[in-house]
N, C-alpha and C positions, 0 to 999 in steps of 0.2 A: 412714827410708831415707836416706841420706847423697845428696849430689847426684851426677849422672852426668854426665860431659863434656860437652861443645858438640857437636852432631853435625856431621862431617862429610860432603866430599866434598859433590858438587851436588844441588843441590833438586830433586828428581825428584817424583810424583806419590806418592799412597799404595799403588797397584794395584801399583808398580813395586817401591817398599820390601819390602812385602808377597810380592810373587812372590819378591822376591830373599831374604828372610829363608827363605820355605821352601825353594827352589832352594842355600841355605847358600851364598850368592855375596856378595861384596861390593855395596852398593849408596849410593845417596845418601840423603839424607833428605827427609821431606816436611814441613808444617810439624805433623803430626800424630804420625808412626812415625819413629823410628831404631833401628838396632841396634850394642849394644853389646856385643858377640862374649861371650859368648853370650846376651844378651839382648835382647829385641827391646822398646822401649819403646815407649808408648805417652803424650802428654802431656809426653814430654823426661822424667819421671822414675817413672813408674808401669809395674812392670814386669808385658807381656803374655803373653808368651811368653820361654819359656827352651828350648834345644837343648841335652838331656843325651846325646847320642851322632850319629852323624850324619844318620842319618833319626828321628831317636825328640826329640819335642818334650812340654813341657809348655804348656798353656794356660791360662791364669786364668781361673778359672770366676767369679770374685766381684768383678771391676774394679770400682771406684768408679763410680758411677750415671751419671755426668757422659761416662764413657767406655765406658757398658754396650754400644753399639752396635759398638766394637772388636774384640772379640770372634768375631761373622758375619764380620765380614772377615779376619780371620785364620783362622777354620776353612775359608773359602772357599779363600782363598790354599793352604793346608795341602792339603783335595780334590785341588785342580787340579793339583799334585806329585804326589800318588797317596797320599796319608797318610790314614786311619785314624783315628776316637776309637775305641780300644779302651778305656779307664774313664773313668767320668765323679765324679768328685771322687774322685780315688785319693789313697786314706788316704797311703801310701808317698811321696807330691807333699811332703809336711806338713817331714820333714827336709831336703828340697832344698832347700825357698822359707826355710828357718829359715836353713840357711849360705850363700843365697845374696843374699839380700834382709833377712833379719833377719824375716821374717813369722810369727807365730806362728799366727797364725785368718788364713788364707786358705784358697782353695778350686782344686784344677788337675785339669784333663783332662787325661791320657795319648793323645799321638798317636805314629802311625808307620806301617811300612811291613809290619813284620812282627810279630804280637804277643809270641815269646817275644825277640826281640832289644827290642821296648822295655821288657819288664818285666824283663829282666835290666841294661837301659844304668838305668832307675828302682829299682833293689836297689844296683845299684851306687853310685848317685849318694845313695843314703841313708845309706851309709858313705862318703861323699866319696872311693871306691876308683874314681877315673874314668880308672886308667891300665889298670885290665887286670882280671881276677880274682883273686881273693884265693887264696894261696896256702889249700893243705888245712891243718888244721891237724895238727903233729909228735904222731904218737901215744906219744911216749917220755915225754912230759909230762905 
């Protein structure tokens, strides 16, 4: 995974990042969590969480041992918004973390608010179609 910026903005606490990653607000960083729109790191380069639509999140189910405990607090953070694990290692996770991180063998939990808006923002982001739905296709063809 290539390196991710210096995080900005002030040094806030993790409870803070955390609430503001789910909350999709700008926040500062702690020396633990940044986000970088739309990913929320963990470790400055290990990524924890990704936001494929605006309430519909994915979660890494497989973080590196070191940051296994990152994890509880970001589904905690995610509850207290009102979010949802509707799947838990969702095969359909496997194309997004590949164009967005390069991850072949990772592992992600689908969160959200409502189950068919995240499993339609997670279809869509498996065809990197993340502006809208895809057009039908021309039956003259």
């Amino acid at each position: 995974m290539a390196p991710f910026a210096r995080p900005t903005g002030p040094e806030v606490d993790d409870a803070t990042v955390l609430s503001c990653f789910a909350r999709d607000v700008a926040a500062g960083h702690s020396s633990r969590f940044h986000v970088e729109r739309p990913t929320l790191l963990v470790g400055r380069n290990i990524g924890a969480a990704v936001r494929i639509a605006p309430r519909t999140v994915l979660v890494r189910a497989d973080l590196p041992e070191r940051f296994a405990g990152a994890k509880a607090e970001v589904e905690e953070a995610l509850r207290a918004e009102g979010l949802s694990c509707f799947d838990e290692d969702t095969l359909l996770a496997t194309p997004v973390a590949l164009q967005l991180f390069g991850l072949r063998l990772s592992s992600w939990d689908l969160w959200g608010d409502d189950i068919d808006d995240a499993f339609a923002a997670l279809r869509a982001g498996c065809v990197a179609d993340q502006a809208g739905p895809m057009e039908p296709p021309d039956p003259s063809l």
